[in-house]
mmCIF file as Biopython writes it, N, C-alpha, C and O atoms, coordinates in Angstrom:
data_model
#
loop_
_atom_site.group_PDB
_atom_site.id
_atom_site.type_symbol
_atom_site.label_atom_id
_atom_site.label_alt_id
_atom_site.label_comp_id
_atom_site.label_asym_id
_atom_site.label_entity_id
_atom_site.label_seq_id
_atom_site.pdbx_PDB_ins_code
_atom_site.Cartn_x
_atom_site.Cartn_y
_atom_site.Cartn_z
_atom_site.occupancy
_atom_site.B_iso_or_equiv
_atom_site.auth_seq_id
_atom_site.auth_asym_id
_atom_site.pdbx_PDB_model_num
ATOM 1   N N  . UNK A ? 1  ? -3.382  8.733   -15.417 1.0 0.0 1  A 1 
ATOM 2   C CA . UNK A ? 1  ? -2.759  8.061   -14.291 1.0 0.0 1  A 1 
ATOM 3   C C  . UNK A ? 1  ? -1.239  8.205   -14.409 1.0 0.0 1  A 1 
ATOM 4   O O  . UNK A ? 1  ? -0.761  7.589   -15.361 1.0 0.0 1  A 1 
ATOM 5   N N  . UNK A ? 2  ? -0.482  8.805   -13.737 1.0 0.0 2  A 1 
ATOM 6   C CA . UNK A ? 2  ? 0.762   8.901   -13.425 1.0 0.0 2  A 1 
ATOM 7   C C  . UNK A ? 2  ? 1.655   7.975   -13.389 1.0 0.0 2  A 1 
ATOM 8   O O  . UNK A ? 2  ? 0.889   7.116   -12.951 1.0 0.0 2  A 1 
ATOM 9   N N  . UNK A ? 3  ? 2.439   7.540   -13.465 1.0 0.0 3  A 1 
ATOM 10  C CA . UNK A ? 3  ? 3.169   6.223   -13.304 1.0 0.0 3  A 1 
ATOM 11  C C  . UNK A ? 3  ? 3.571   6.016   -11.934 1.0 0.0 3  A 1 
ATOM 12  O O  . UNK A ? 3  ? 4.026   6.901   -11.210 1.0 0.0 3  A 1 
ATOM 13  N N  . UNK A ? 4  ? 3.356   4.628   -11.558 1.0 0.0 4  A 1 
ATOM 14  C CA . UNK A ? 4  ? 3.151   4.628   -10.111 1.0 0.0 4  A 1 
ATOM 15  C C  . UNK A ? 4  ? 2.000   5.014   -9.318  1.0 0.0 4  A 1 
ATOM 16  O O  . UNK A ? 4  ? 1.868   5.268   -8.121  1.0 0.0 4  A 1 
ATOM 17  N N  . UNK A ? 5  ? 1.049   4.985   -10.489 1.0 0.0 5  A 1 
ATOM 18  C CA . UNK A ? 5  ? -0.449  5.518   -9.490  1.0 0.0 5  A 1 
ATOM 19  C C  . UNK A ? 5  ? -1.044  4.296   -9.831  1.0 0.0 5  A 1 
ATOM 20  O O  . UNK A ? 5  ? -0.645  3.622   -10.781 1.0 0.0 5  A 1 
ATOM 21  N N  . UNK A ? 6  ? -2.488  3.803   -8.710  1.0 0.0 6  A 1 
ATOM 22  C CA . UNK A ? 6  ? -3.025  3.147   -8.928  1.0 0.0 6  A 1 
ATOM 23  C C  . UNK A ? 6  ? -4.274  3.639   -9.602  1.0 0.0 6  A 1 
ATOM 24  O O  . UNK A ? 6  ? -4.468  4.853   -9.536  1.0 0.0 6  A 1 
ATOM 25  N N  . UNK A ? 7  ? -5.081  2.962   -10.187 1.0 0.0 7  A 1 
ATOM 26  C CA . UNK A ? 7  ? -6.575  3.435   -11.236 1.0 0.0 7  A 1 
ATOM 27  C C  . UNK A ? 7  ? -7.169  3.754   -10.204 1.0 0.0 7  A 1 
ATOM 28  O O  . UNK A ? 7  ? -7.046  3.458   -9.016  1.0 0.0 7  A 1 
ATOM 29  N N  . UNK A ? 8  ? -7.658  4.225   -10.631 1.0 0.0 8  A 1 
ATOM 30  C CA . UNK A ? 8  ? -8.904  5.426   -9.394  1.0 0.0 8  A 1 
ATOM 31  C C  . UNK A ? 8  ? -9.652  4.423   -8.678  1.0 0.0 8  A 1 
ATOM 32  O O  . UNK A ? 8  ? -9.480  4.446   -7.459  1.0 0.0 8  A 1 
ATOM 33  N N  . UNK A ? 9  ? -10.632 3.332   -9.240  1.0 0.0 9  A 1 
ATOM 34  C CA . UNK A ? 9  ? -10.906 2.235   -8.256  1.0 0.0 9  A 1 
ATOM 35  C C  . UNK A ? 9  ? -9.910  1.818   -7.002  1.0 0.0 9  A 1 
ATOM 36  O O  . UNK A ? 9  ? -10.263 1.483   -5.872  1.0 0.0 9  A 1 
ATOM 37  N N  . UNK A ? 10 ? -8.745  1.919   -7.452  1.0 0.0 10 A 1 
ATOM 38  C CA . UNK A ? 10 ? -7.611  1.023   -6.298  1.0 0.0 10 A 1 
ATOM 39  C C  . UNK A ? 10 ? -6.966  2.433   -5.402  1.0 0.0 10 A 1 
ATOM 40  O O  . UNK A ? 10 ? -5.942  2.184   -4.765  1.0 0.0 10 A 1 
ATOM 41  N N  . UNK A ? 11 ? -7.485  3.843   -5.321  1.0 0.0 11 A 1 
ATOM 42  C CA . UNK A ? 11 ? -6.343  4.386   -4.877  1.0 0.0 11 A 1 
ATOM 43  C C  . UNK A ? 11 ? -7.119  4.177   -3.303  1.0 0.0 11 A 1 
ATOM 44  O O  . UNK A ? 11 ? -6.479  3.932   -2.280  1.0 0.0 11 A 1 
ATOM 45  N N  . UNK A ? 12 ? -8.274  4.294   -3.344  1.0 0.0 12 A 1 
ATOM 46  C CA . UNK A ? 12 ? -8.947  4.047   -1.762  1.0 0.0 12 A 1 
ATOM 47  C C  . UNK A ? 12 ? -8.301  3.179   -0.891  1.0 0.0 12 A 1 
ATOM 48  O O  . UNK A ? 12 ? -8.120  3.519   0.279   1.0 0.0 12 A 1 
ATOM 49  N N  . UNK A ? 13 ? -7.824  1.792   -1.432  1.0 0.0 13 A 1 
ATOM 50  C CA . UNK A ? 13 ? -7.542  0.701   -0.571  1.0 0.0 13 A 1 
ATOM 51  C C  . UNK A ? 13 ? -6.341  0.997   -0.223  1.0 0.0 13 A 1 
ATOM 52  O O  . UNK A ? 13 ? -6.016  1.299   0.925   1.0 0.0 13 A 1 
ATOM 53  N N  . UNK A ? 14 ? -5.249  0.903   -1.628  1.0 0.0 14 A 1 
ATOM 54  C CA . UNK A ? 14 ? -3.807  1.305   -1.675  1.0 0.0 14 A 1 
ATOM 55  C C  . UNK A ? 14 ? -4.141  2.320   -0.487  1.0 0.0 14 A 1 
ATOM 56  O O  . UNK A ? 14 ? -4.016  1.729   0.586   1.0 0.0 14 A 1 
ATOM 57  N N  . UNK A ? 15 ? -4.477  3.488   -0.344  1.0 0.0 15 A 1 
ATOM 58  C CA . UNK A ? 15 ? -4.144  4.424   0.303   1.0 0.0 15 A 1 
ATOM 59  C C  . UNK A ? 15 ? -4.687  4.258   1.857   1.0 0.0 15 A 1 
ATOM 60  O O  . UNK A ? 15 ? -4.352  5.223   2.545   1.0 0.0 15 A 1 
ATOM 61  N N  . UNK A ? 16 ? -5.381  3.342   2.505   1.0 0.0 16 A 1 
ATOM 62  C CA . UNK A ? 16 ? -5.749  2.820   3.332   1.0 0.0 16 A 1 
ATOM 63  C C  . UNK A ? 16 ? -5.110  1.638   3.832   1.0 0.0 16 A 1 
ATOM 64  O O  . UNK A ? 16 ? -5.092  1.318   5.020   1.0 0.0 16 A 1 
ATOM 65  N N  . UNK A ? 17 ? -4.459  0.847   2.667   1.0 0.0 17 A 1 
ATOM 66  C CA . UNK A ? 17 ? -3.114  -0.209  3.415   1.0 0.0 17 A 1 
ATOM 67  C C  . UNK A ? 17 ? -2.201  0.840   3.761   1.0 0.0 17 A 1 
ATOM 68  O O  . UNK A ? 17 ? -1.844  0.730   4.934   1.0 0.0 17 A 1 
ATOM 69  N N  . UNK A ? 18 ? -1.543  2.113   2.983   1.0 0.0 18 A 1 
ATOM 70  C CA . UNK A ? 18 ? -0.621  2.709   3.408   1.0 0.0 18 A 1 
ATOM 71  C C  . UNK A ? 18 ? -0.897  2.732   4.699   1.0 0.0 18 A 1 
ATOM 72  O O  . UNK A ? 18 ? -0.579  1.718   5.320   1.0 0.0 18 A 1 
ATOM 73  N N  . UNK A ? 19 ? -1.432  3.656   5.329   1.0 0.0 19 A 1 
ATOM 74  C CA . UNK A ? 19 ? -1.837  4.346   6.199   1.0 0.0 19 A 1 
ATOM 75  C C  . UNK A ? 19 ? -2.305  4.249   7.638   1.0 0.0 19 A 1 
ATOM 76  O O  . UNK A ? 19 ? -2.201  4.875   8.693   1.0 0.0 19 A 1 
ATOM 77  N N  . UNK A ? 20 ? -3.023  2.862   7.028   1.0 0.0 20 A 1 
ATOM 78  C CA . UNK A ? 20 ? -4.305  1.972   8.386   1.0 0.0 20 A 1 
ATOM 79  C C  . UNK A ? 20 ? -4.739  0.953   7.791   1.0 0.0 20 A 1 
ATOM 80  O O  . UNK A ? 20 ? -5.851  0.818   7.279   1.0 0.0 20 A 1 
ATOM 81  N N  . UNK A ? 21 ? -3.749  0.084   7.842   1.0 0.0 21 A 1 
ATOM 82  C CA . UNK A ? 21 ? -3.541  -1.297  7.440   1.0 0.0 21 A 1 
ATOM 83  C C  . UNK A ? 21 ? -4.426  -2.369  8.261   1.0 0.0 21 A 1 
ATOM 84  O O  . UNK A ? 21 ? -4.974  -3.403  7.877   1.0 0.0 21 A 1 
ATOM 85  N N  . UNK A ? 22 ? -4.373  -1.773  9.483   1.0 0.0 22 A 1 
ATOM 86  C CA . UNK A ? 22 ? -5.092  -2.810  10.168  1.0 0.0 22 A 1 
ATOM 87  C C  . UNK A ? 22 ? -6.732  -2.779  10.145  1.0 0.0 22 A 1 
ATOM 88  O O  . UNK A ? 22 ? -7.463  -3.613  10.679  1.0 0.0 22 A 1 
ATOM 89  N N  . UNK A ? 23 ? -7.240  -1.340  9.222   1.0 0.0 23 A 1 
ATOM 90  C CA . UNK A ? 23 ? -8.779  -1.015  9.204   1.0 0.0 23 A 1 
ATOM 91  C C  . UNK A ? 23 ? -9.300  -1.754  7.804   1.0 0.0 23 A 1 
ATOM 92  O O  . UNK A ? 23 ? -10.511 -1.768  7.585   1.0 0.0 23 A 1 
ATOM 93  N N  . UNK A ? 24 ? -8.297  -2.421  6.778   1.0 0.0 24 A 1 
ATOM 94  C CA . UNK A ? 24 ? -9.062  -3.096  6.365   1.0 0.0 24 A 1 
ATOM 95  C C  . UNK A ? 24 ? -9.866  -4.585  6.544   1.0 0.0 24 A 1 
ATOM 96  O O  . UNK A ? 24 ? -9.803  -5.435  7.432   1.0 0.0 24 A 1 
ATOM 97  N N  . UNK A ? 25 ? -10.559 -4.511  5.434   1.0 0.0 25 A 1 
ATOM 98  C CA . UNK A ? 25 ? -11.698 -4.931  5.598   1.0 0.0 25 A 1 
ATOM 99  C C  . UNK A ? 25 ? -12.020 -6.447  4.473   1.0 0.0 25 A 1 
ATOM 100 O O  . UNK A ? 25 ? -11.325 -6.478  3.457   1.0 0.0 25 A 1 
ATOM 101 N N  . UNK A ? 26 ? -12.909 -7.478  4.657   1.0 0.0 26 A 1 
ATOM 102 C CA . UNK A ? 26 ? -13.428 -8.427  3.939   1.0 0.0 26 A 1 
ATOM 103 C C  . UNK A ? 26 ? -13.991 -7.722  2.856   1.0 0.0 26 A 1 
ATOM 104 O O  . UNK A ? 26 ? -13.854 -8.018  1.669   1.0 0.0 26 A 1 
ATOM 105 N N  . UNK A ? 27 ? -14.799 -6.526  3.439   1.0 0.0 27 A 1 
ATOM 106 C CA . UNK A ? 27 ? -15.679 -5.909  2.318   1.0 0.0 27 A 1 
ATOM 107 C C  . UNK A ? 27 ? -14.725 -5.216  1.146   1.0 0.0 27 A 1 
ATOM 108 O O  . UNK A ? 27 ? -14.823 -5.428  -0.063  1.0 0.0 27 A 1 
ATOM 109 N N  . UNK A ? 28 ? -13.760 -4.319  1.818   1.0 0.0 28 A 1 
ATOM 110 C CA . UNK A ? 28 ? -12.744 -3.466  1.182   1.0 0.0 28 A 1 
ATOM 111 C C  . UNK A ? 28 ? -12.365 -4.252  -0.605  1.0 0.0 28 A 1 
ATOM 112 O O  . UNK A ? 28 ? -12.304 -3.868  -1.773  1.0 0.0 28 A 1 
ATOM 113 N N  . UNK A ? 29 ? -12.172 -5.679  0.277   1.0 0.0 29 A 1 
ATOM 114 C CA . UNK A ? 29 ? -11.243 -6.326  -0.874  1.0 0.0 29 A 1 
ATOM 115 C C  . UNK A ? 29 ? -12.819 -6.926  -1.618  1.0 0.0 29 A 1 
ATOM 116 O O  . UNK A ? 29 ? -12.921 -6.768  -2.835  1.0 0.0 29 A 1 
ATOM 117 N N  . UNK A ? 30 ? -13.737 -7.447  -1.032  1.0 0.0 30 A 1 
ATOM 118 C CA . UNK A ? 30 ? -14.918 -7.895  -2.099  1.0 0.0 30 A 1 
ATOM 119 C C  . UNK A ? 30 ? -15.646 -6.742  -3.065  1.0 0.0 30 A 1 
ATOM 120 O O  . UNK A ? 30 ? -16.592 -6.921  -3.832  1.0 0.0 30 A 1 
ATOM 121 N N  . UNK A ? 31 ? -15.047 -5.722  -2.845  1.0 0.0 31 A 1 
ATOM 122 C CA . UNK A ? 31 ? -15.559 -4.578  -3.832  1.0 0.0 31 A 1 
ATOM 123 C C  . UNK A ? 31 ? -14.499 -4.605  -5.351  1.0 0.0 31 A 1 
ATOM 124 O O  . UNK A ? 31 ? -14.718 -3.966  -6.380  1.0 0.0 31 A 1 
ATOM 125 N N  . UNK A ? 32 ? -13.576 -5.354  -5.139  1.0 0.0 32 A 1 
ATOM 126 C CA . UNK A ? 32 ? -12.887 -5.240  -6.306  1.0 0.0 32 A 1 
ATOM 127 C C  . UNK A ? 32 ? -12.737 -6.552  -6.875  1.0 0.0 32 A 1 
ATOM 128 O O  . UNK A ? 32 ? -11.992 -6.737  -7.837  1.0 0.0 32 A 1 
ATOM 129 N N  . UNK A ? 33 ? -13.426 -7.507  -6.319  1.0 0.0 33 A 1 
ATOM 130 C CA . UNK A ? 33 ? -13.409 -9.085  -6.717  1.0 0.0 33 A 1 
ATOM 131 C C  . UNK A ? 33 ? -14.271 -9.194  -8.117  1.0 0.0 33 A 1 
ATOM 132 O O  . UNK A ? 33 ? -14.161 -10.113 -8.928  1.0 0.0 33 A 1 
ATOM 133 N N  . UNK A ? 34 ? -15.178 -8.028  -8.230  1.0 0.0 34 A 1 
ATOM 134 C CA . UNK A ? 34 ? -15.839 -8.229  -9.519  1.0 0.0 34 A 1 
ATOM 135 C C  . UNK A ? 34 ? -14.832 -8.055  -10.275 1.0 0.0 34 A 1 
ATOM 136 O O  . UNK A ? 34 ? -14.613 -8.859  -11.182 1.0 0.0 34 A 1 
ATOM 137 N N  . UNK A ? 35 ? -14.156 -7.158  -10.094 1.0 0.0 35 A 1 
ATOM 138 C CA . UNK A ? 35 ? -13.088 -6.456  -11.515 1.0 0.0 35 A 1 
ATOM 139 C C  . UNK A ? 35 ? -11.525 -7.743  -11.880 1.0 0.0 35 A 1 
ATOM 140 O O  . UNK A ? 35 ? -10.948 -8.222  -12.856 1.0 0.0 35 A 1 
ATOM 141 N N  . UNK A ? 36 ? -11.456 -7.793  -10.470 1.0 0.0 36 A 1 
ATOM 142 C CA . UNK A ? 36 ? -9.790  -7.868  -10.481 1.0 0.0 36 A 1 
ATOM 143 C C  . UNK A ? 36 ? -9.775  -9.615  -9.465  1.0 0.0 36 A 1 
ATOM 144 O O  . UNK A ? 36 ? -10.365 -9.919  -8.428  1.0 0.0 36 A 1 
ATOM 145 N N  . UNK A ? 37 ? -8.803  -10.445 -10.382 1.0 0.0 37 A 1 
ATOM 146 C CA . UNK A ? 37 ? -8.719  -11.575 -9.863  1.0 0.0 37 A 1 
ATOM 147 C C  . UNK A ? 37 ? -8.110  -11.418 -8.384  1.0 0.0 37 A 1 
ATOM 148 O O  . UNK A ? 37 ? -7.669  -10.397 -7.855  1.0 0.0 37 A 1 
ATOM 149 N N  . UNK A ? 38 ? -8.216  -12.788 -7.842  1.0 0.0 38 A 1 
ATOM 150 C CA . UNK A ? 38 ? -7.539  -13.053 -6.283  1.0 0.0 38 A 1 
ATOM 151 C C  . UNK A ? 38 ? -6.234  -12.659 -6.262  1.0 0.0 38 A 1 
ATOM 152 O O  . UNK A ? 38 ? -5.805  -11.826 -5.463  1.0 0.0 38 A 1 
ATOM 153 N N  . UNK A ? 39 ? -5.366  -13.384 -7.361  1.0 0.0 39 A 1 
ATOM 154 C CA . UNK A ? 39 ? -4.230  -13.243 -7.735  1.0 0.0 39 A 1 
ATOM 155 C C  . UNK A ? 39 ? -3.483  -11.389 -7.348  1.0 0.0 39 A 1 
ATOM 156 O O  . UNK A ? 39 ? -2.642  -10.871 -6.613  1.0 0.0 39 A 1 
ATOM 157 N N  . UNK A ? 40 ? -4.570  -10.960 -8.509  1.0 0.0 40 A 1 
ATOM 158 C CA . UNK A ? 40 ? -3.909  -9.388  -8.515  1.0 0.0 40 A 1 
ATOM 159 C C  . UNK A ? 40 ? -4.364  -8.602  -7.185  1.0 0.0 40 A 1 
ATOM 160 O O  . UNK A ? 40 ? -3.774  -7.623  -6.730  1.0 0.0 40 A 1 
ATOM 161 N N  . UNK A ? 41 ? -5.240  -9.058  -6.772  1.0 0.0 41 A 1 
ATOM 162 C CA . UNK A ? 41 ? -5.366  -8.469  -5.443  1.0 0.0 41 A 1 
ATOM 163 C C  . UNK A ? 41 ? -4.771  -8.515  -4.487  1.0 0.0 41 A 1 
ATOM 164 O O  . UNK A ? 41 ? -4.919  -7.650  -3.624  1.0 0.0 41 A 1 
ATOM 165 N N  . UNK A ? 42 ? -3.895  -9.563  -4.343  1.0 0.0 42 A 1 
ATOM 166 C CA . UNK A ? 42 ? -2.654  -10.342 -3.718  1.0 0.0 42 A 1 
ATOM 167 C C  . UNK A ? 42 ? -1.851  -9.361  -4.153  1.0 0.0 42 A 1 
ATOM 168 O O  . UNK A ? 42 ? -1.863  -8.401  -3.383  1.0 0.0 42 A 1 
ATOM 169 N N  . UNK A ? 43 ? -1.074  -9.214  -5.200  1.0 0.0 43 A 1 
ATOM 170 C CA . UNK A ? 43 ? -0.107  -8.552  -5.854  1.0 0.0 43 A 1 
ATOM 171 C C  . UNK A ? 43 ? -0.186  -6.861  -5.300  1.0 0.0 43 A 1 
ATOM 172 O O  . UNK A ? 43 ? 0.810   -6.173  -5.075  1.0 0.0 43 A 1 
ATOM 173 N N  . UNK A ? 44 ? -1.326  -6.500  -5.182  1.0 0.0 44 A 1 
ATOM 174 C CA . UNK A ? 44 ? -1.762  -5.212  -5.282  1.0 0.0 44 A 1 
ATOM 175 C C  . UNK A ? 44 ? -1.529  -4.850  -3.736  1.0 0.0 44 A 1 
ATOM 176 O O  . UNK A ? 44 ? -0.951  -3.878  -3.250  1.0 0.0 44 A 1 
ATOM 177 N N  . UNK A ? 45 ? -2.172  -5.956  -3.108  1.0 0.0 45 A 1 
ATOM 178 C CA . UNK A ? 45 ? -1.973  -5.668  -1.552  1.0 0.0 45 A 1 
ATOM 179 C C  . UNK A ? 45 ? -0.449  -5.512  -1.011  1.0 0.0 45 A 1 
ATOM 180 O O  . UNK A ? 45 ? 0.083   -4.539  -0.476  1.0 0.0 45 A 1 
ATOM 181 N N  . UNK A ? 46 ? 0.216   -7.133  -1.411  1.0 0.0 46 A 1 
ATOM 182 C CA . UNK A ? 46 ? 1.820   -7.075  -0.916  1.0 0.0 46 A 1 
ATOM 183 C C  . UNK A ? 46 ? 2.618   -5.721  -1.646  1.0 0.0 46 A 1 
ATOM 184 O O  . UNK A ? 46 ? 3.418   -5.112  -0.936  1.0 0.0 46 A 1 
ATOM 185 N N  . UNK A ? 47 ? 2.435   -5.337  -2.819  1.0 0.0 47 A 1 
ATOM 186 C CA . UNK A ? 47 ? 3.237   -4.355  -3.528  1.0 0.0 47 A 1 
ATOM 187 C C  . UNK A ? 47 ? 2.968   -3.010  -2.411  1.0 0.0 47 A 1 
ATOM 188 O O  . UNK A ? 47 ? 3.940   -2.418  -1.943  1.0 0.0 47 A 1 
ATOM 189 N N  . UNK A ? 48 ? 1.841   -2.695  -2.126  1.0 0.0 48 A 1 
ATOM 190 C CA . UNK A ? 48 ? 1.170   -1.679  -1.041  1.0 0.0 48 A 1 
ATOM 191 C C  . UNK A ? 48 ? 2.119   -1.922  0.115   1.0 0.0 48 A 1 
ATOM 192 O O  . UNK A ? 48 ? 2.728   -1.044  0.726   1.0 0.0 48 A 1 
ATOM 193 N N  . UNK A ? 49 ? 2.168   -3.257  0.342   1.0 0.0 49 A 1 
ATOM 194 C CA . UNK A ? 49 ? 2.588   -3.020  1.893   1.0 0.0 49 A 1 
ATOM 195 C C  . UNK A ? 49 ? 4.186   -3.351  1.638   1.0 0.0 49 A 1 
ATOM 196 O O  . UNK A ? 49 ? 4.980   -3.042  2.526   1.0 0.0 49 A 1 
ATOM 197 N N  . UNK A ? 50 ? 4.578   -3.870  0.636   1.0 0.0 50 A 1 
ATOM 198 C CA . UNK A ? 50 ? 6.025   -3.742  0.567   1.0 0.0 50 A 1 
ATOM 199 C C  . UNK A ? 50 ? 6.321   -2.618  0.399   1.0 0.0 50 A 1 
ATOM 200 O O  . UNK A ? 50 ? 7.453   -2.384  0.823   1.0 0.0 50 A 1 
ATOM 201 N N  . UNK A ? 51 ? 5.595   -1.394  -0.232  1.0 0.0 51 A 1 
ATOM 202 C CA . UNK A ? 51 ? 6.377   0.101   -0.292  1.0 0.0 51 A 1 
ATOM 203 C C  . UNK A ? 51 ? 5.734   0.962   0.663   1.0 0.0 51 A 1 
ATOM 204 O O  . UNK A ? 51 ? 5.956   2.147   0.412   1.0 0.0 51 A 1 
ATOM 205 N N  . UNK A ? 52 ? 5.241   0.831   1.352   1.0 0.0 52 A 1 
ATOM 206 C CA . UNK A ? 52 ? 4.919   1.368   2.998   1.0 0.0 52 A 1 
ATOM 207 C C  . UNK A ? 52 ? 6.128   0.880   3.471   1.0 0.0 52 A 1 
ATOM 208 O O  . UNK A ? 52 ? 6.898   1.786   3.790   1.0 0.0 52 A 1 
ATOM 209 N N  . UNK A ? 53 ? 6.487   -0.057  3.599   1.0 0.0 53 A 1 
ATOM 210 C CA . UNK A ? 53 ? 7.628   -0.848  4.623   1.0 0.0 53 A 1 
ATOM 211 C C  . UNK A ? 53 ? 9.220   0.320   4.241   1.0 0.0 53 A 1 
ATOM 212 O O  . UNK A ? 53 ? 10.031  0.854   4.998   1.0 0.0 53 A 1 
ATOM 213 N N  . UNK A ? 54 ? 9.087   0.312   2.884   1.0 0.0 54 A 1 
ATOM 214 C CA . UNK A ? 54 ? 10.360  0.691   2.251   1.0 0.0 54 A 1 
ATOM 215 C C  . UNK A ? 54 ? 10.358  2.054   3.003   1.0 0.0 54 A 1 
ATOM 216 O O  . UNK A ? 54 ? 11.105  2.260   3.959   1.0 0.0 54 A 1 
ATOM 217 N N  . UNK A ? 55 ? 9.410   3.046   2.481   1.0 0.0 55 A 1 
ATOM 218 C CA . UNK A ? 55 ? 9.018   4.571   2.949   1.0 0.0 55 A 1 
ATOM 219 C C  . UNK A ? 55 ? 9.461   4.337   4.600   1.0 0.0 55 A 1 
ATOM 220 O O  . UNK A ? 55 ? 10.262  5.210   4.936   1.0 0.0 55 A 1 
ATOM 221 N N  . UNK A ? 56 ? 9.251   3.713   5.320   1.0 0.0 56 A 1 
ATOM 222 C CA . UNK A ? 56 ? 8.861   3.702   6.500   1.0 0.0 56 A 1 
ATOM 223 C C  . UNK A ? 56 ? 10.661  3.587   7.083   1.0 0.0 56 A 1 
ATOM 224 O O  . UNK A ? 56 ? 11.220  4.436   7.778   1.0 0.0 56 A 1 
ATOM 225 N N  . UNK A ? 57 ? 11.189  2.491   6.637   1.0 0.0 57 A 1 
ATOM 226 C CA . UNK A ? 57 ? 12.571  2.021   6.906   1.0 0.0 57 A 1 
ATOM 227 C C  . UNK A ? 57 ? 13.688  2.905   6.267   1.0 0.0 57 A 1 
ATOM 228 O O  . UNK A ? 57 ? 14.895  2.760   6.459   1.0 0.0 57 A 1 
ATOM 229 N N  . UNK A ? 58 ? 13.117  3.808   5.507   1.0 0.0 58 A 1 
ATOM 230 C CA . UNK A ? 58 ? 14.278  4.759   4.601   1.0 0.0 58 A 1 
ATOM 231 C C  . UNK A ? 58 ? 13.953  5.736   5.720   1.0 0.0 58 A 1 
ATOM 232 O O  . UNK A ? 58 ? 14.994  6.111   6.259   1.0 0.0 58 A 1 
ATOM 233 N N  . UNK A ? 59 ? 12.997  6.206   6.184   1.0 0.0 59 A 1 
ATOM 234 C CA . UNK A ? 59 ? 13.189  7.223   6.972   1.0 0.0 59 A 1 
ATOM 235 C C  . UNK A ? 59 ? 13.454  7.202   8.315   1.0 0.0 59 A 1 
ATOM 236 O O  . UNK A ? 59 ? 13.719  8.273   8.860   1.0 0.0 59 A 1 
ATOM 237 N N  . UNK A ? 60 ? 13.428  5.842   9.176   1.0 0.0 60 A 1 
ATOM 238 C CA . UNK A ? 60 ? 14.171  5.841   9.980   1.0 0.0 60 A 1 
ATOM 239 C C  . UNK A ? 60 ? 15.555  5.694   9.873   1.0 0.0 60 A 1 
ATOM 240 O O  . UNK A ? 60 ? 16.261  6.121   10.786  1.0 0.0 60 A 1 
ATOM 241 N N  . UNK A ? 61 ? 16.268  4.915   8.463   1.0 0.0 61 A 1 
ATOM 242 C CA . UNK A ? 61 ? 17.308  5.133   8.484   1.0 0.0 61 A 1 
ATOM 243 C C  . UNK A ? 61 ? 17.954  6.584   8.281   1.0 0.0 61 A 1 
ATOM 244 O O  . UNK A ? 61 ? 19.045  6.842   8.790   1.0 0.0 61 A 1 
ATOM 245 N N  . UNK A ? 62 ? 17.373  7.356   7.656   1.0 0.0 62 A 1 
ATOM 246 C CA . UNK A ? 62 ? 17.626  9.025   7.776   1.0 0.0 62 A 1 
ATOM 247 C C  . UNK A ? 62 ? 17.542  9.454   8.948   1.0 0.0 62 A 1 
ATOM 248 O O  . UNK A ? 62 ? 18.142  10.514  9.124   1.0 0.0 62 A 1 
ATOM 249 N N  . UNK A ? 63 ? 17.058  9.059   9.767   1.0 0.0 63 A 1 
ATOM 250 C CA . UNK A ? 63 ? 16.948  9.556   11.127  1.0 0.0 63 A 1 
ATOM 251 C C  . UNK A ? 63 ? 18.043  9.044   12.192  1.0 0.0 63 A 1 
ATOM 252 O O  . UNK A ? 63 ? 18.692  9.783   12.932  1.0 0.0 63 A 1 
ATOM 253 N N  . UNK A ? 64 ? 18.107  7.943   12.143  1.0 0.0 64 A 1 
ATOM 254 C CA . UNK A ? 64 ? 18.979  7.622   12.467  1.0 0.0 64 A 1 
ATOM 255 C C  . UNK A ? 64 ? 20.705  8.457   12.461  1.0 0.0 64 A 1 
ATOM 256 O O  . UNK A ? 64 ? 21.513  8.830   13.312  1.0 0.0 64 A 1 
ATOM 257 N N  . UNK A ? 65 ? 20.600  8.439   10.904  1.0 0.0 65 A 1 
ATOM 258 C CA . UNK A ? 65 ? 21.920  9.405   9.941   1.0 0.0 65 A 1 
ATOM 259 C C  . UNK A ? 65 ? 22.119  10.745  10.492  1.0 0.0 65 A 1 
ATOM 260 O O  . UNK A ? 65 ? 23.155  11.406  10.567  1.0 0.0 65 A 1 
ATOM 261 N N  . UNK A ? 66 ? 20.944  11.014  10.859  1.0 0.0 66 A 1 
ATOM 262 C CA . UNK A ? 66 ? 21.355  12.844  11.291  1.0 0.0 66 A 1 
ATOM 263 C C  . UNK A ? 66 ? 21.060  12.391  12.789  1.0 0.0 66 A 1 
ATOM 264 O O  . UNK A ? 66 ? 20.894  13.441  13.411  1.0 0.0 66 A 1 
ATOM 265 N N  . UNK A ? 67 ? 20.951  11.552  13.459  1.0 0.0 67 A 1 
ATOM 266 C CA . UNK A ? 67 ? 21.228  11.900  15.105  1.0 0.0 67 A 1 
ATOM 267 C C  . UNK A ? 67 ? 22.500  11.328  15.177  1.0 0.0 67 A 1 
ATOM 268 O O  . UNK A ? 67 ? 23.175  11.886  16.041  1.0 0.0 67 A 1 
ATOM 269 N N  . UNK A ? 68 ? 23.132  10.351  14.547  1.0 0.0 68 A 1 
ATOM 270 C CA . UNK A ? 68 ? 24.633  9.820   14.765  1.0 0.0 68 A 1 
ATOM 271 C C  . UNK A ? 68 ? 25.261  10.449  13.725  1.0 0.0 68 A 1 
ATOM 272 O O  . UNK A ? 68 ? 26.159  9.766   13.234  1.0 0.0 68 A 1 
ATOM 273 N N  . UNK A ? 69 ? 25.060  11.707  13.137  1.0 0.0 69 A 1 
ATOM 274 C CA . UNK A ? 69 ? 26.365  12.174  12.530  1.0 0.0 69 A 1 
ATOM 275 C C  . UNK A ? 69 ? 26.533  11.838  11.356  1.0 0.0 69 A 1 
ATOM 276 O O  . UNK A ? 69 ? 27.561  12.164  10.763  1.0 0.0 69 A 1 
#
């Protein structure tokens, strides 16, 4: 696992909050309730959607940068 990767169980979801946030699911998250507390699933989710947000806002600010110069 790379640093900054999630364990192979978590890259499905992670990579499905990235992406299509709004397609998850009750089930999505009860597939990892055996493994992984409420807590970290919390953690796991906001960290997901706090660095979607980041990715998302850095590149409109680049965009921004090269249409105003």
């Amino acid at each position: 696992m790379a640093r900054g990767e999630p364990p192979e169980e978590l890259r499905a979801l992670v990579d499905k909050i990235r992406r299509r946030a709004y397609e998850v699911t009750d089930e999505d998250l009860d597939a990892l309730r055996a493994r992984y507390s409420e807590d970290e699933i919390f953690e796991l989710v906001v960290a997901t959607v706090v660095g979607a947000a980041d990715l998302r806002l850095r590149a409109g600010l680049k965009a921004l940068e090269e249409a105003c110069g």
